[in-house]
C-alpha positions in Angstrom: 0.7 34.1 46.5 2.5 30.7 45.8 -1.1 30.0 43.6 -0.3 32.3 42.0 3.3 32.6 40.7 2.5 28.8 39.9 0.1 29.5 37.4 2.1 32.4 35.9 5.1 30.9 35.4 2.8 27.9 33.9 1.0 30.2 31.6 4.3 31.5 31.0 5.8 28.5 29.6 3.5 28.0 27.6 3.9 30.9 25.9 7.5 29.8 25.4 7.1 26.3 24.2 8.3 26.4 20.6 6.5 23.9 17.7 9.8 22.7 17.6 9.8 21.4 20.7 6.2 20.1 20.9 7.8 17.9 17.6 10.2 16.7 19.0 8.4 15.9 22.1 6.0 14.1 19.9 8.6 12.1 18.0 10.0 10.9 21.7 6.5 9.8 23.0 5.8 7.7 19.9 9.0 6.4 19.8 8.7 5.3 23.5 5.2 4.1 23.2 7.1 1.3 21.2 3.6 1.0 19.3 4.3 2.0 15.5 6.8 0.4 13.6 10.4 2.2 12.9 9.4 2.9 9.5 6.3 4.1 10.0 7.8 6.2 12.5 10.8 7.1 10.4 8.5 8.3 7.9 6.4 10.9 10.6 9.5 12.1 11.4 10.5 13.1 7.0 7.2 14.7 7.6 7.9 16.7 10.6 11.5 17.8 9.3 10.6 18.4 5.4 7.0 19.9 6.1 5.6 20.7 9.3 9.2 22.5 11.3 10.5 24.5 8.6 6.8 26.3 8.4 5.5 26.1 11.6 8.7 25.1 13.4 9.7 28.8 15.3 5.9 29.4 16.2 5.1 29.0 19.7 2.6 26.4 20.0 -0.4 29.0 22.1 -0.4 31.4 19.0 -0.7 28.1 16.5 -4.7 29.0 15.6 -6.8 27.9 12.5 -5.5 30.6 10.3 -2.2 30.0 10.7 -2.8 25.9 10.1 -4.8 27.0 7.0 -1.8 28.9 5.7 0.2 26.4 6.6 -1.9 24.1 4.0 -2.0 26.5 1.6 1.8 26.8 1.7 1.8 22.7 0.9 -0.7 23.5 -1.7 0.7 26.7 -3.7 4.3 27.2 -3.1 5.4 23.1 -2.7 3.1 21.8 -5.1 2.2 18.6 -3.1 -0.3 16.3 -4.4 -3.8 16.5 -2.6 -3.2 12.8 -0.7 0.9 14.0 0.5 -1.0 17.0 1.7 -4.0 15.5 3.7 -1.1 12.9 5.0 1.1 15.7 6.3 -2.0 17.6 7.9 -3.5 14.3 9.3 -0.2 14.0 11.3 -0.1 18.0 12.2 -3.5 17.5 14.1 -2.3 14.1 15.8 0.6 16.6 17.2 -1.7 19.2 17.7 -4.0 16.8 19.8 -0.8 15.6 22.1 -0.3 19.3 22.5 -4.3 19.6 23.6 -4.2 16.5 26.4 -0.5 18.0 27.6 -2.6 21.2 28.5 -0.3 23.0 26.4 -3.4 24.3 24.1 -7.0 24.2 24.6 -8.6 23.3 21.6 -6.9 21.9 18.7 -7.1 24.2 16.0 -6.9 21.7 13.0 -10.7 21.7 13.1 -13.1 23.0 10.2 -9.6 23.4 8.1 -10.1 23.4 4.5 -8.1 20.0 2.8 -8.3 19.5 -1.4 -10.3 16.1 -2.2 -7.5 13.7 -2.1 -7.8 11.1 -5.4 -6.9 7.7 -5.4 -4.7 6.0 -7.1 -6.7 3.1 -8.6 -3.9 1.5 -10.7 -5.5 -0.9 -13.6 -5.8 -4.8 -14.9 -4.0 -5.9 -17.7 -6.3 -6.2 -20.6 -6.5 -10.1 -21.8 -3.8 -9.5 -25.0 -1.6 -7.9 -22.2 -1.2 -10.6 -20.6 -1.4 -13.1 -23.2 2.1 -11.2 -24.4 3.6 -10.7 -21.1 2.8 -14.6 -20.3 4.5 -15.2 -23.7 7.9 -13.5 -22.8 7.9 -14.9 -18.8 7.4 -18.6 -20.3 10.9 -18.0 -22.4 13.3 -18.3 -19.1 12.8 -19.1 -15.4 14.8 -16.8 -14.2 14.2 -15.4 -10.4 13.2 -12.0 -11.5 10.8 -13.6 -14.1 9.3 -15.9 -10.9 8.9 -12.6 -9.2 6.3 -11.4 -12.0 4.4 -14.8 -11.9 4.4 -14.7 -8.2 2.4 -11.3 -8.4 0.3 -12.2 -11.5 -0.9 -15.8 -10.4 -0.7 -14.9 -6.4 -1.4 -11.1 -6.0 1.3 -10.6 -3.5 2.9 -7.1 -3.3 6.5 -6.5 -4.6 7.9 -6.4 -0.5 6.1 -9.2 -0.1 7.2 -11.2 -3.0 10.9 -10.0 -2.2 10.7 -11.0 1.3 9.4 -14.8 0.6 11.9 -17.5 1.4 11.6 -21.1 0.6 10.5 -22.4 4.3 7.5 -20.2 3.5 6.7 -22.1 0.3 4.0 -25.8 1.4 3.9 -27.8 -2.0 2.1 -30.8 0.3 -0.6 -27.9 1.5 -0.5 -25.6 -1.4 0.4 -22.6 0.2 2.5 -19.5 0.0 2.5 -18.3 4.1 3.4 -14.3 3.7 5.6 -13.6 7.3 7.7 -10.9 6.0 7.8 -7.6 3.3 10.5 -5.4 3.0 10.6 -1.9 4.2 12.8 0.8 2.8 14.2 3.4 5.5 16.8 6.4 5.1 20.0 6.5 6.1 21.0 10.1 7.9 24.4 9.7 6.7 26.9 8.2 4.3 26.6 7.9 0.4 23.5 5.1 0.4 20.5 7.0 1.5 18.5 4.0 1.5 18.2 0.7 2.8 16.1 -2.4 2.5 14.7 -3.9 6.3 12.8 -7.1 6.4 10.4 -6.6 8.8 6.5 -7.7 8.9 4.1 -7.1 6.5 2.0 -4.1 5.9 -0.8 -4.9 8.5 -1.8 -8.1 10.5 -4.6 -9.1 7.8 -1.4 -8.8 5.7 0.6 -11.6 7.5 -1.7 -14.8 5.4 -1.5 -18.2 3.5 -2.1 -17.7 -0.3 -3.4 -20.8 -2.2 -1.3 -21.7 -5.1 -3.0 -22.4 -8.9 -1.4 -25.2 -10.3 0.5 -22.8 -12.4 2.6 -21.1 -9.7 3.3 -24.7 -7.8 5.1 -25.7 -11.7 6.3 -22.4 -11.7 8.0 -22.6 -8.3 9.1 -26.4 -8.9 10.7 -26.2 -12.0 12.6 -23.0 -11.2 13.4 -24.5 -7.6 15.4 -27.2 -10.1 17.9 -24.7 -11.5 18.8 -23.0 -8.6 22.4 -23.9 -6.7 23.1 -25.7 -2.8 23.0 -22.2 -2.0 19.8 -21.0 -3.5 17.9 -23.6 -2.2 18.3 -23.4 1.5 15.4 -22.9 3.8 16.6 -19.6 4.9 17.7 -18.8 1.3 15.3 -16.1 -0.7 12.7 -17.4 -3.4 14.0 -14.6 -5.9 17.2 -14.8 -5.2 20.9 -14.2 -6.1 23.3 -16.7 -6.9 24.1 -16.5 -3.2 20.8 -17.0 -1.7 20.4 -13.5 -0.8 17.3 -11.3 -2.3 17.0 -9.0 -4.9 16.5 -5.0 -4.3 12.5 -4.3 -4.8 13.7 -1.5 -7.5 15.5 -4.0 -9.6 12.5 -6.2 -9.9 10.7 -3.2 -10.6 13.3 -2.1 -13.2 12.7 -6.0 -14.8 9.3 -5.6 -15.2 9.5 -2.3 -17.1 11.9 -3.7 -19.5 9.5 -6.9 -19.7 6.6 -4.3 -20.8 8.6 -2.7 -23.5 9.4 -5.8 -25.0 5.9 -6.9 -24.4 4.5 -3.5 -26.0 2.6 -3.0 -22.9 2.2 0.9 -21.9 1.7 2.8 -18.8 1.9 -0.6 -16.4 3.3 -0.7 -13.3 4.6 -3.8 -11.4 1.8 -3.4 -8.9 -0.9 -3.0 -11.6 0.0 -7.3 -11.6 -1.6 -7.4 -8.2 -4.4 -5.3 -9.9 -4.8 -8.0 -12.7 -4.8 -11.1 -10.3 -7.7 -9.2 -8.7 -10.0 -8.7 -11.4 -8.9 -12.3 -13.1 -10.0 -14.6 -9.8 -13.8 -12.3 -9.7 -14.3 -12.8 -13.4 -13.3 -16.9 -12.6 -16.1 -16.5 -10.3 -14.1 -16.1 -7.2 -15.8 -15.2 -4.3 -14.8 -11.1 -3.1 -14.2 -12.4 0.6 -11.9 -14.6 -0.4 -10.3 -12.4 -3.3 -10.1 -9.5 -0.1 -7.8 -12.4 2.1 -5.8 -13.5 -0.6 -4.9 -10.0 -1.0 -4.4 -9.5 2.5 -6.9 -6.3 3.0 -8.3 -5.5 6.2 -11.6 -4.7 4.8 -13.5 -5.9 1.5 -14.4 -2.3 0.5 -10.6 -1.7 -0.2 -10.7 -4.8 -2.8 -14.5 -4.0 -4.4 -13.3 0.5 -4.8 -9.7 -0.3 -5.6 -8.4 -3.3 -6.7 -11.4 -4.6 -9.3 -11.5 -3.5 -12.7 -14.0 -5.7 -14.9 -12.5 -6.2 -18.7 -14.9 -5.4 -21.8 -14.9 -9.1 -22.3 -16.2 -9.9 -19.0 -19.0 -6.6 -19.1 -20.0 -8.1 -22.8 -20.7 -11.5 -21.2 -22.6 -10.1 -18.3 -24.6 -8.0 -20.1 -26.5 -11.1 -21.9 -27.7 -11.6 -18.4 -30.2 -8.8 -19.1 -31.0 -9.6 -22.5 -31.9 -13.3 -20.8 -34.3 -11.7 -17.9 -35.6 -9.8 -20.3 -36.8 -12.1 -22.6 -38.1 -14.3 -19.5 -40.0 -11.5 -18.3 -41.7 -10.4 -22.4 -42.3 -14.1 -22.1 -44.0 -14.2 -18.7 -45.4 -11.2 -19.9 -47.1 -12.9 -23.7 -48.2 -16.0 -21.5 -50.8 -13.9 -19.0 -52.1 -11.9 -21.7 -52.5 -15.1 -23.9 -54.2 -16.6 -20.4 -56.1 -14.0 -19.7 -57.4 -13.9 -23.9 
């Protein structure tokens, strides 16, 4: 009889247990686990409170089944307008939750299976073609000033923007010729007060992230003769490579705010400060670079992401690479003249 009442009031709370609840359950166990960082766990819970509650949020989790997750994707789809990618982001975390609800015995199969997702598309970005750059190289050689450096940083190093931002001059090795990338800056909301947002230096995107990047002779002159017009304060270990007048760094958005007023003058349309990263890219594989390397410099955990993303051949370069076939071709009409003139 005990059995019994014991499974009842189990299958009864079940029954009870609200999506709500299950998300917020969620939120606590990841946040205990200690293993994602706080933005990346600031940004699962956007998702959960935008998204995935106000939808699914007064559900109980047993009658969550496949046709009410596809709605729920439909909803994202048709009434919020969400890109494909946001979409398959939000879903990918739904099942996560959905799966902790499954190994808590709360549900027996997950019922994200077999859903129908749109084909997410990627955001490929583009190089600079070589009169781009020729006129953007023009206006940065003008001044040295640290938002300038922070657009030669990303065209002659390929560093990202937080990355860039985060660089202080301890992690600069003239004797070695290295940049060592330690840190990137994170942006996180704020739940209340007039700023919404803040900057948090924390570490880079991934652990293939955290890396030494050579430096071409160009960015070590860059670097040294920019170093030479900075103040006591400016030039502290500690202090920030783009940095204020104080030493302190410069928000991510007003770099980002530089370079799109560094495009206008340069006539350069539709470029983002990112697209730089693109450009170094594509430059060191046309210098003959090997993609391994190009993939480390980058920081990518695997080379696929730098061959499908970040490479973008210039006409120039496809012109020149081309002749390779007229060459083997003419070797192989040649090869092909001498055993007929043999065999004769």
């Amino acid at each position: 009889m005990k059995k019994t009442i014991t499974l009842f009031m189990k299958k009864l709370f079940k029954k009870r247990v609200s999506m709500e609840v299950l998300f917020s359950k969620w939120l606590s166990m990841k946040a205990d686990e200690g293993r994602v960082k706080s933005v990346t766990l600031q940004s699962y819970e956007r998702q959960v409170k935008l998204h995935i509650n106000p939808v699914l949020g007064h559900y109980s989790v047993t009658s969550v089944n496949k046709e009410v997750v596809q709605n729920f994707v439909d909803i994202l789809i048709n009434e919020k307008e969400l890109n494909p990618t946001t979409v398959r982001n939000i879903f990918g975390r739904l099942s996560e939750i959905m799966h902790y609800a499954e190994k808590e015995g709360l549900i027996h199969t997950n019922p994200c299976a077999s859903i129908l997702l749109p084909k997410g598309k990627n955001k490929t970005g583009r190089s600079l073609t070589p009169e781009e750059q020729s006129s953007l190289v023009q206006l940065l050689e003008i001044r040295r000033s640290p938002q300038n450096i922070a657009v030669q940083l990303a065209f002659n190093s390929g560093l990202r923007i937080s990355e860039i931002t985060a660089l202080r001059w301890k992690d600069i090795d003239y004797k070695k010729g290295f940049i060592y990338v330690q840190h990137s800056f994170k942006r996180m909301s704020v739940e209340s007060g007039e700023q919404k947002t803040f900057l948090y230096l924390g570490t880079p995107k991934s652990k293939s992230s955290i890396r030494s990047v050579p430096m071409t002779s160009q960015i070590k002159t860059y670097l040294q003769e920019y170093y030479k017009t900075l103040n006591n304060l400016q030039v502290q270990d500690e202090s920030f490579v783009i940095c204020k007048k104080d030493g302190s760094f410069y928000d991510v958005r007003t770099v980002q705010r530089h370079f799109s007023k560094l495009c206008q003058s340069a006539g350069i349309e539709h470029c983002h400060f990112h697209d730089l990263r693109h450009t170094f890219a594509t430059n060191a594989k046309e210098s003959g670079i090997d993609i391994q390397l190009i993939s480390e410099i980058l920081g990518h955990a695997h080379i696929t992401t730098t061959m499908n993303t970040y490479l973008h051949p210039s006409d120039t370069y496809k012109k020149e690479e081309i002749k390779k076939m007229d060459q083997f071709s003419q070797k192989v009409s040649l090869k092909g003249k001498n055993n007929i003139e043999r065999i004769c």
